[in-house]
Structures are given as C-alpha cells and as structure tokens.
C-alpha positions in Angstrom: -6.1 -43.3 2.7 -8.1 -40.4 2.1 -7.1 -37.9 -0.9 -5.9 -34.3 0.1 -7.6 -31.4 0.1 -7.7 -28.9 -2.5 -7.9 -25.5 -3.4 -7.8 -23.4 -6.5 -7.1 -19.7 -6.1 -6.2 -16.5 -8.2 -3.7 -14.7 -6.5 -3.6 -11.1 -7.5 -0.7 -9.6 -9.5 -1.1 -6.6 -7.4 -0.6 -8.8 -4.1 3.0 -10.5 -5.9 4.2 -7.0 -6.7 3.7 -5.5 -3.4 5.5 -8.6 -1.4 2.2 -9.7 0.2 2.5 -12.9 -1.2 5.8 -14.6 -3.0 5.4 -15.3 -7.0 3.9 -18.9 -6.7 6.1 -21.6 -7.8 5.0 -25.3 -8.1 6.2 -27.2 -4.5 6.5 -24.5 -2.2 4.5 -23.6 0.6 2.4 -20.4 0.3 0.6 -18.6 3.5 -1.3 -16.0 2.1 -4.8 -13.5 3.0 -7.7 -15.3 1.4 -10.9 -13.8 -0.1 -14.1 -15.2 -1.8 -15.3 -13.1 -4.0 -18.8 -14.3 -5.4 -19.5 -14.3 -9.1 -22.0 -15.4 -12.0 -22.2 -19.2 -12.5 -21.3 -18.8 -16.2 -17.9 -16.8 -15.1 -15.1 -19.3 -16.2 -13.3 -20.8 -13.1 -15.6 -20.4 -10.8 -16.7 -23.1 -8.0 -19.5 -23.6 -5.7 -18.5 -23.6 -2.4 -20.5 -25.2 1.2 -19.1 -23.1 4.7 -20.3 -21.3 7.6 -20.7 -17.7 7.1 -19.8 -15.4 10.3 -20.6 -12.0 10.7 -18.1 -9.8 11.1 -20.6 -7.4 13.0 -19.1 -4.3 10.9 -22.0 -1.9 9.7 -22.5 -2.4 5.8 -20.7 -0.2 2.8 -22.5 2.2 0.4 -20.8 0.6 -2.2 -19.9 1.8 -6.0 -20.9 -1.1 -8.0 -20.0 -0.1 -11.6 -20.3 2.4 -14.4 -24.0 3.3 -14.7 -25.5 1.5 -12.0 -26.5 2.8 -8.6 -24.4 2.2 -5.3 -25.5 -1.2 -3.2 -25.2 -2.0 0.5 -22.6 -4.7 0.7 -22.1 -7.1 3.8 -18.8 -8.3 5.2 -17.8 -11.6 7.0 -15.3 -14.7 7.8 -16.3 -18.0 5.7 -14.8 -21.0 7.2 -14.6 -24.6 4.9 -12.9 -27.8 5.2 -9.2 -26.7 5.5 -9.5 -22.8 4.6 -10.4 -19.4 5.9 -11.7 -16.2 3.3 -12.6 -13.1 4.0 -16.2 -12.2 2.3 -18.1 -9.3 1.1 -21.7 -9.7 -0.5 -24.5 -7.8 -1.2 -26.9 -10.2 0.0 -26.8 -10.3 3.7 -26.3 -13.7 5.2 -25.1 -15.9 7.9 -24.8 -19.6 9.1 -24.0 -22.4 6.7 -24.0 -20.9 2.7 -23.4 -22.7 0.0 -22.2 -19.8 -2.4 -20.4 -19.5 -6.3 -18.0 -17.7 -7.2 -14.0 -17.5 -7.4 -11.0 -17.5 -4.4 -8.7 -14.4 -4.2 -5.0 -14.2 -2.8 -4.7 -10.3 -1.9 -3.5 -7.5 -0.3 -4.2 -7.8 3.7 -5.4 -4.4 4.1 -8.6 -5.3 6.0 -8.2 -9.1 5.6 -7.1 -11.4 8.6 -8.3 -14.6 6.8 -5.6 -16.6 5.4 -5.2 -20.0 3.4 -1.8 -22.5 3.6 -0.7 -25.1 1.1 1.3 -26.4 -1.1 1.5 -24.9 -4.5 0.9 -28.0 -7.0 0.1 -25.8 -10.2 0.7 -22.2 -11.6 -0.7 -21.2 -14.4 -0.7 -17.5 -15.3 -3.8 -15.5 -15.8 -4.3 -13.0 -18.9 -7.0 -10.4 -19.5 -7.9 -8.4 -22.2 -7.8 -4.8 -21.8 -9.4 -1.9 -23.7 -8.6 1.9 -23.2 -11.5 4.0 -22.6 -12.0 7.3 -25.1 -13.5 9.4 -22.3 -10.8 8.7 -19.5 -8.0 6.8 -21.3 -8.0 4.4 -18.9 -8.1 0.7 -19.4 -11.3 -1.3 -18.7 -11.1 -5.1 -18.6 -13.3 -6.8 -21.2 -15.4 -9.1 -20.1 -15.3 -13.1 -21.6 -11.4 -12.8 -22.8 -9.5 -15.0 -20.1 -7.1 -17.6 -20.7 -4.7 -19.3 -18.5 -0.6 -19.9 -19.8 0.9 -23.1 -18.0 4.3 -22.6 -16.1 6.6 -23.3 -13.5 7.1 -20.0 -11.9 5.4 -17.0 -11.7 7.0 -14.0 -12.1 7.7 -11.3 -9.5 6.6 -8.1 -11.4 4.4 -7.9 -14.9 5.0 -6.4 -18.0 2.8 -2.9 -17.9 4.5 -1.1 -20.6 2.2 -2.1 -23.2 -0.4 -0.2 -21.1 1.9 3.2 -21.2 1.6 3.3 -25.4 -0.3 5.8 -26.6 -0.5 3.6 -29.8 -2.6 0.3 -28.2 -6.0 0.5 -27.6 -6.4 -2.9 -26.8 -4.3 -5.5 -25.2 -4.0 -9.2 -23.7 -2.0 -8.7 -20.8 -1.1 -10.9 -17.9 -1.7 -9.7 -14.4 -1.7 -12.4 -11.9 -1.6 -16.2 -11.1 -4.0 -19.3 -10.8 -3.0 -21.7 -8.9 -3.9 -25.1 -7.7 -3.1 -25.8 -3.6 -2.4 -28.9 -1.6 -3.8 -28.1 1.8 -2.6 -31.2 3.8 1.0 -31.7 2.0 2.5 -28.9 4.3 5.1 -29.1 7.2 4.4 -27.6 10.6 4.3 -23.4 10.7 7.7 -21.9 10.8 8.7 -19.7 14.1 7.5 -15.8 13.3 10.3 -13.5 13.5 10.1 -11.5 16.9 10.0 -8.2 14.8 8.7 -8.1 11.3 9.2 -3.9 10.0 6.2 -3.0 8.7 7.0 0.7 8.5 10.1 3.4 9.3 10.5 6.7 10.0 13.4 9.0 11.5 14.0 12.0 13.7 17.6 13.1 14.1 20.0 9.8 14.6 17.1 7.8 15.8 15.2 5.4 13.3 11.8 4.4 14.5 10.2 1.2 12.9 6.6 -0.5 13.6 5.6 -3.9 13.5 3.5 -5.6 10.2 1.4 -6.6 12.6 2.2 -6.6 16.3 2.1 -3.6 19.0 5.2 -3.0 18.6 7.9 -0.3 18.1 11.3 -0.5 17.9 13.4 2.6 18.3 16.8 2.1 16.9 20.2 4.9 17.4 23.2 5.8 15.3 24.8 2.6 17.0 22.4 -0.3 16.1 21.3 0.0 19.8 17.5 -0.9 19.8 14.4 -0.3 22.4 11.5 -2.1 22.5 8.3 -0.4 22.8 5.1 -2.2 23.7 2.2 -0.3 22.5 -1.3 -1.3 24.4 -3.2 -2.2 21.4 -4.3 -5.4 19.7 -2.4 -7.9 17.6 -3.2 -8.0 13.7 -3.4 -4.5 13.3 -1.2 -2.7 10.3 -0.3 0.7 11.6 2.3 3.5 10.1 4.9 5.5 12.5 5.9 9.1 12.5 8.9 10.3 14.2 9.6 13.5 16.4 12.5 15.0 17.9 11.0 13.7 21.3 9.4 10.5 20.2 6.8 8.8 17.9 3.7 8.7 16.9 1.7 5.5 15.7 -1.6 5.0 14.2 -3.5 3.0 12.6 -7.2 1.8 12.7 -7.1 0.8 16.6 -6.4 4.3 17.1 -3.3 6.4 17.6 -0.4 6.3 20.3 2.2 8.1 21.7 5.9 6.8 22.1 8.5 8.6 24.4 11.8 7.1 25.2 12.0 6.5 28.9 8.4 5.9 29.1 5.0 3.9 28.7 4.0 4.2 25.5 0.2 5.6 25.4 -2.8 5.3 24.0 -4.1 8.7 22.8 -7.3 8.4 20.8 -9.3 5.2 19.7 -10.1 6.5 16.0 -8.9 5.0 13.4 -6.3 6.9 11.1 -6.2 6.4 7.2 -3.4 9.3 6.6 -1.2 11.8 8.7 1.8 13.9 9.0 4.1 15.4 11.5 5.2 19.1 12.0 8.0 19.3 15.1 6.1 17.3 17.3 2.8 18.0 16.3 0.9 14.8 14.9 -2.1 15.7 12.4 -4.0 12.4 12.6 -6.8 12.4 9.5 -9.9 9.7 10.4 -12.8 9.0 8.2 -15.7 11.1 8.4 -13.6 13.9 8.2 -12.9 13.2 11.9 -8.9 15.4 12.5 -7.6 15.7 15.4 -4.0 17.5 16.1 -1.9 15.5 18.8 0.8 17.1 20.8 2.7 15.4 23.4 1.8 17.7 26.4 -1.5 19.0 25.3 -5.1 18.3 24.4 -6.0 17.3 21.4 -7.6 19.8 18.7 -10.0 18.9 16.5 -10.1 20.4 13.1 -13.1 20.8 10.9 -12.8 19.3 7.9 -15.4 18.0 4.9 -16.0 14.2 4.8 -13.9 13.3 1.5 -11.1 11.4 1.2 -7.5 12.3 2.0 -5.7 11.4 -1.2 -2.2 12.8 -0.4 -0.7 14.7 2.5 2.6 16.5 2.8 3.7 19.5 5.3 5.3 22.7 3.7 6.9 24.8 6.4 4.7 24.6 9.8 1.3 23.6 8.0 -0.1 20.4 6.4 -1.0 20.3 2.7 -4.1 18.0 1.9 -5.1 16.9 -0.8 -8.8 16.1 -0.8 -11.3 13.6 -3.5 -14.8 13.7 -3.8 -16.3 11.1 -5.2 -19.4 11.6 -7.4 -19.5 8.1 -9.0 -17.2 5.0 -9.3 -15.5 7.0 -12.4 -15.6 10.6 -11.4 -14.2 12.8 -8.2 -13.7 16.1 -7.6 -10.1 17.6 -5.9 -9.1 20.1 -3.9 -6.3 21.1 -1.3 -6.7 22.5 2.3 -4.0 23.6 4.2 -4.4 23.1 7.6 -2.5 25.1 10.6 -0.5 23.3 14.1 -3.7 25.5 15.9 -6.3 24.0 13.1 -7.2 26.8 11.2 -8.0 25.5 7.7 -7.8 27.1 4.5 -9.6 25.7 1.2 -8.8 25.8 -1.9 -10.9 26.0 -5.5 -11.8 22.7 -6.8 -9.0 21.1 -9.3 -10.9 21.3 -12.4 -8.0 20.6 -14.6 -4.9 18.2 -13.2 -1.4 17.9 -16.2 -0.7 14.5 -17.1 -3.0 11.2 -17.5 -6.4 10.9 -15.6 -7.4 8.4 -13.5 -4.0 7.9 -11.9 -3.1 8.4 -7.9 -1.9 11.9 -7.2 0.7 12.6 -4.8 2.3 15.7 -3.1 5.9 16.1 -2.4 8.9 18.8 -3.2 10.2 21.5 -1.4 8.0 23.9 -2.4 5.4 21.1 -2.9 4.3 20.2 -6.3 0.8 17.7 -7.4 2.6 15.0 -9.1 0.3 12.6 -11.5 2.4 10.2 -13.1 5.8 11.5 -14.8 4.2 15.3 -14.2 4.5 18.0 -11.6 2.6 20.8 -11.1 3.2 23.8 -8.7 1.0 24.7 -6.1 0.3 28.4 -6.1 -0.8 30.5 -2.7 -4.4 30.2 -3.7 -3.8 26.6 -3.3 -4.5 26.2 -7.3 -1.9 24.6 -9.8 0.7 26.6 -11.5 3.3 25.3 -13.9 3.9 21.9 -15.0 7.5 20.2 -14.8 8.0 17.2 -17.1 9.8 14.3 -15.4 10.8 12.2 -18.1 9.7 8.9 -17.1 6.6 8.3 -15.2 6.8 7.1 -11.8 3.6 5.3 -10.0 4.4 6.1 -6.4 5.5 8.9 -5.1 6.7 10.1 -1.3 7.7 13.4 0.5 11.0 12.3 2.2 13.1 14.7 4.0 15.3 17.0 1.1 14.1 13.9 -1.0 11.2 12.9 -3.6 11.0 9.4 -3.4 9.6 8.0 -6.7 8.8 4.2 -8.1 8.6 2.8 -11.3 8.8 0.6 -13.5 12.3 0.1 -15.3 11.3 0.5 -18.8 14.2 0.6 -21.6 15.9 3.6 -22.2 14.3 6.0 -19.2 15.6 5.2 -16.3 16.8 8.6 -14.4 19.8 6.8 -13.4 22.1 3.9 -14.0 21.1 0.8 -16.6 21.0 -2.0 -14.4 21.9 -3.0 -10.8 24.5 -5.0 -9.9 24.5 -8.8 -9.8 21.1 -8.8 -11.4 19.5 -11.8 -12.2 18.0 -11.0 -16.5 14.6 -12.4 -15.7 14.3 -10.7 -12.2 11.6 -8.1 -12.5 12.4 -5.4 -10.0 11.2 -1.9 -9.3 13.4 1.2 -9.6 13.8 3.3 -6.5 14.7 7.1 -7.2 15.3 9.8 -5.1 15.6 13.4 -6.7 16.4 16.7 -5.2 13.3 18.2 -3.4 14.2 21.6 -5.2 15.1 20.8 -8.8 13.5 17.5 -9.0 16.6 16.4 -10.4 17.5 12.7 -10.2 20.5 11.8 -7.0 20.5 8.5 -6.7 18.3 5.2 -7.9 18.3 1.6 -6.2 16.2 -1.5 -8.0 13.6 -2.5 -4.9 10.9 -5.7 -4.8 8.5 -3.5 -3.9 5.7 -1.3 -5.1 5.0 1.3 -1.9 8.3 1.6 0.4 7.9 3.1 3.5 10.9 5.6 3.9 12.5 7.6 5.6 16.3 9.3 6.0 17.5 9.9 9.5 20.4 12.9 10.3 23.4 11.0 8.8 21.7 11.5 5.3 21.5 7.3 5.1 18.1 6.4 3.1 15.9 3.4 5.1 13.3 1.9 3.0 10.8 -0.9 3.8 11.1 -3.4 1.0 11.1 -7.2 1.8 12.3 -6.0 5.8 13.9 -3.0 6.8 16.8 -1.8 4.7 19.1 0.6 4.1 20.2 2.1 0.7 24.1 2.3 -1.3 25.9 5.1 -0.9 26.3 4.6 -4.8 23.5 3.7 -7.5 21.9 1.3 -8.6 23.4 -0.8 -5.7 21.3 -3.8 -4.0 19.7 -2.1 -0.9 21.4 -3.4 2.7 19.0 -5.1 5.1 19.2 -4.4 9.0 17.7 -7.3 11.0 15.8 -5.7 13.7 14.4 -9.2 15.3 18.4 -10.4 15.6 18.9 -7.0 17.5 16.0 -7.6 20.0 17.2 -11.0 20.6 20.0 -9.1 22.4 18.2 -7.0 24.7 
C-alpha cells in the first residue's frame, strides 16, 4: 500500500480572520483557495515543487515589488500537482511542466479559484518579527526571524494589540498557521448549500442577498417570503448587491446586472466593478481604468470621466457620490483626493489630501451623515471644498468601517477597557476570539449598539423595520439588545420551499 500524499501549507492569519478558511485543527478536513508563491531556496520552509504550469491568458501586472526597487511585470497562472491545485504569479513567464521553489499559501479567494482538500494532520503556529518604521510608523516584517509553536488548534483571531503601543518598536508576533495535510484521508465532498450569502443589502421591507459564488439573488420580504433570481452570468464569480426601491443592482468583475421583481434579471454592462453606490435608483458602477458608468433602470448608461486611480472609499451624501480617490506613486507612498460625482456625471475635484488625522498607512473610509474621512479611531469632516475640517476622536480605533443607513458600522478588535459598549457577549466561550460589531449614530458618532461577530468585513445592511442584517459566517440578523449573539436566517432552507 502506497503512503498518502502530502502537503504542507501556511495558511494566512488574514484568511482565518475573515472566515475564508476555519482555524485549522489537527483531524479535520479543510477545503481552502491555494497559492504558490515562489521564494529564495535559503527561505526556511520552503519546498521544490514538479507540475504543469497553465496560463491563465490574463495580460501581465506592473507590479510594486518593494521599497527602493522598480516595478516588475508579473505573470499569472493555474499549477496543477499530484493531488493539488494553486493559483500562481511569477515574474518569469512560463508554461508547461516547471519544477519551481518556493512556499504554499491558504488565502483570501479574491481572484483565486484554485483550491486544495485534506486532512489537517499538524498545526503549528507561525510567528514573525515585526519592526515599526520611523518614517511611516508602520510595521515592516524582518526578514530571517521565523519560528513555528506546536499546537492543537489554531486560533480564530490574533492578538494585534501589541502592534497598537506606541511603546514597542519591535515585536514577535504570531499571524497565521502551518500546517501539514493528508490529501487522500478525506471522505467524499459534502452537498453545497443551494444558497451560500455572500453579500446583503435593503430597500424598504425587502432584503436582497447575492450568492458567494453562484448567479444568484435572492430577494427576501418582511415575511421570510423569498424569490429566486437567476442572473445570466458565470459560476465562481464574487459579486456585491445594491438595493433600490424598484429592485437591485449586482456587480462584480463579470460585469453588472439589473434585478426587477416580476422580471428577467439583465445583464447591463460586461465591465468589471471594483466599488459602487446607489442614489434612488441610480447605480454608480466604478471599473478600473477609471472606466464609470451611471446605470438607471430605464435609461442609457452615462459615462463619467474620471482619472485612473483607485477608488479607496465611496459613500453618497444627499443625491451625489463622494469618492475617495489614491494615487499611487510607489509601493509606500499615494496621493488622495475626493470627487464628488452627480446622478447626470458632473464631477467635482477636490485638492489633494496632503495631511490625513490619525496613523498613516491605514485604510480610510467614508461614512456619517454629513460624511466624515475616518482613519482608524479618527474622523475628520469633509468641508464644501472637498478638503478636511475638524477631527472627532473616537476612542477606540476601529479597522473597518461602513456607511449604513442612519448607521456607522465599525469593527474592531475587543481590546480591554475600550469597548464603546458592553464587556462581553453573552455565553461567550474565554478563549473565543471574536470581533466587536458597533453601530453609532450617523450624526453624533455616538455608540447605539455593539454585537461580537467572526468576522473582519460584514456586508450590511438595515432594511425599513430598523432590523440590522450583517454577513458574518451566513446571513444574519442582529439583537435588539447588545452585545447579544447575532441571529442567522437560512436563506438555502427558504428556497428549498419555493
């Protein structure tokens, strides 16, 4: 008898925040997007690899490669070994049987269809050493400082306050898993769910919700009575939904489409769509290239002129869209700006942000009613001119934030002593490592209500009875009261009785 195949793979600590992948534990069965990433022979863990390399036929990336050094093409593809499947990027191109070194990734799926499935047989977890940069103050990883901690179990979140001190300027910190895999000891594929939420929105009492990965849309009343909607698009796309008074909008990178109750859904443009927004019905659909178009149910699409940067945050204030725009100069410096941008597509551009409150380097995010730049635990007003105004101290310092309705939506981590609400949620497990949810008033940015979430970027949305959806481990719906266990709502169960 032949021994089983193996694999050895680092899954991200990203990828076991976010849900993509469950914190490995030894004898369970993981399905998860695979990527080979190739590395210097002298790296530790790294193994040399025999497969067939297949071109993806995607056009090659101008990519940033590092501090100091100049930008490189870089090559995508699909290797295929003995048992496996990983996504590839290189900057050599290449094709047909490889024999390559380098390291195995369990990540995020954005962009990755290539997955791996086995048996988990070892977990260790991975630490890096981390040093905080004097000219950004943000944290660089040091290169030759890994080790690797034998357990059981890894955990679900990791511990990132030591990275918050303003105290530590260097740190061993774990951030992920390695993990050995079993390829053959696995049992047949369990039965997908007919409905998997992969986003949510709302429009009055109807809560729309789109697929993880399938075309299609479920549209869902004030009485749990769902509608199917099959959108005319392919299978393993991710795509985000809007909702209108009439209907929805979906988009993703196949394209964009239009959902009506009482009929076809439609196909409206083939571009894809990295960021949008609705005003009324009104869908402002933002492509790469600086490709926007503005979608209306009953009209011709307008195209608005737009420089090629990228959309870093959008948000609509009144009956225009507020932009956020980066430029990148290098892999450690951008340039910002806002646009606002009319339902006709007139545009109006701001003066570059020279100066942004609160820590660099983080991911800005518009929200509030008015809207306010938020980076990290500060917001700043956005005056006429489309320049920054006042800053508002939070208190804590949240690491996503959301426009939602008369709510921000903001995540972070639960540190001791500053959460906005509450101390703990209710039958909480001590060694669970959850993410606090907190919605504050759009005006005052005072705190309303928090919920403890297993996940890092909810989709959400609050529909006209003033209940809170969220997408966090399936579609839920959150406590009247804080700190309360969100309640899930099983979407494929509904379908089944159509």
């Amino acid at each position: 008898m032949s021994s089983h195949r193996t694999l050895a793979v680092q899954i991200d600590g990203l990828a076991i925040e976010d849900a993509e992948i469950p914190p490995p534990k030894i004898g369970m069965v993981l399905d998860f997007p695979l990527q080979f990433t190739e590395l210097p022979a002298e790296d530790m863990d790294t193994v040399t690899i025999r497969a067939v390399l297949i071109a993806d036929g995607h056009p090659p990336i101008f990519q940033y490669t590092g501090k100091d050094s100049p930008r490189r093409w870089e090559w995508s593809g699909v290797l295929r070994g003995d048992g496996w499947e990983a996504s590839w990027r290189g900057f050599c191109p290449r094709s047909g049987h490889v024999e390559l070194t380098g390291r195995f990734y369990g990540t995020l799926s954005h962009q990755i269809t290539s997955r791996v499935r086995g048996r988990v047989t070892r977990v260790q977890l991975v630490s890096m050493r981390y040093r905080r940069e004097p000219d950004s103050h943000g944290w660089a990883i040091v290169p030759g400082h890994r080790s690797l901690r034998e357990v059981t179990e890894s955990p679900r979140f990791f511990d990132t306050d030591v990275l918050m001190r303003d105290d530590v300027y260097e740190v061993d910190r774990e951030d992920g898993a390695w993990i050995e895999l079993d390829l053959d000891d696995v049992p047949p594929h369990p039965v997908r769910p007919r409905f998997v939420p992969g986003d949510v929105s709302a429009a009055g009492d109807v809560l729309w919700t789109v697929d993880s990965g399938l075309p299609l849309v479920a549209s869902i009343d004030s009485e749990h009575v769902v509608t199917e909607h099959l959108l005319p698009g392919p299978i393993g796309v991710s795509r985000h939904v809007w909702a209108t008074p009439g209907g929805c909008w979906v988009a993703g990178t196949d394209g964009s489409y239009r959902c009506t109750p009482g009929f076809e859904p439609r196909r409206v443009s083939d571009l894809a769509v990295h960021a949008g927004a609705v005003v009324g019905e009104i869908f402002l659909a933002c492509s790469p290239g600086g490709r926007w178009w503005l979608h209306s149910p009953d009209c011709d699409p307008v195209a608005v002129k737009t420089p090629d940067e990228y959309v870093n945050s959008i948000a609509v204030e009144g009956d225009s869209f507020l932009v956020l725009l980066e430029a990148r100069k290098s892999d450690r410096e951008s340039s910002r700006r806002l646009i606002r941008v009319t339902t006709a597509g007139d545009v109006t551009t701001g003066p570059v942000l020279s100066s942004i409150p609160g820590p660099r380097r983080q991911r800005l995010f518009l929200a509030g009613s008015p809207l306010r730049l938020f980076n990290s635990g500060t917001a700043s007003t956005i005056l006429p001119d489309l320049s920054l105004g006042d800053a508002h101290d939070l208190g804590w310092e949240p690491f996503y934030v959301k426009q939602v309705g008369i709510y921000v939506c903001t995540v972070a981590h639960p540190s001791s002593g500053t959460l906005p609400i509450g101390q703990r949620p209710v039958a909480c497990d001590p060694t669970q490592r959850y993410r606090l949810l907190t919605l504050l008033d759009a005006a005052t940015l005072e705190p309303v209500k928090s919920a403890p979430i297993f996940a890092i970027r909810p989709g959400i949305a609050v529909d006209a009875t003033g209940t809170v959806w969220i997408i966090a481990d399936g579609l839920k719906s959150l406590s009247e009261q804080s700190m309360q266990w969100p309640n899930p709502l099983d979407v494929a169960t509904l379908l089944d009785y159509l």
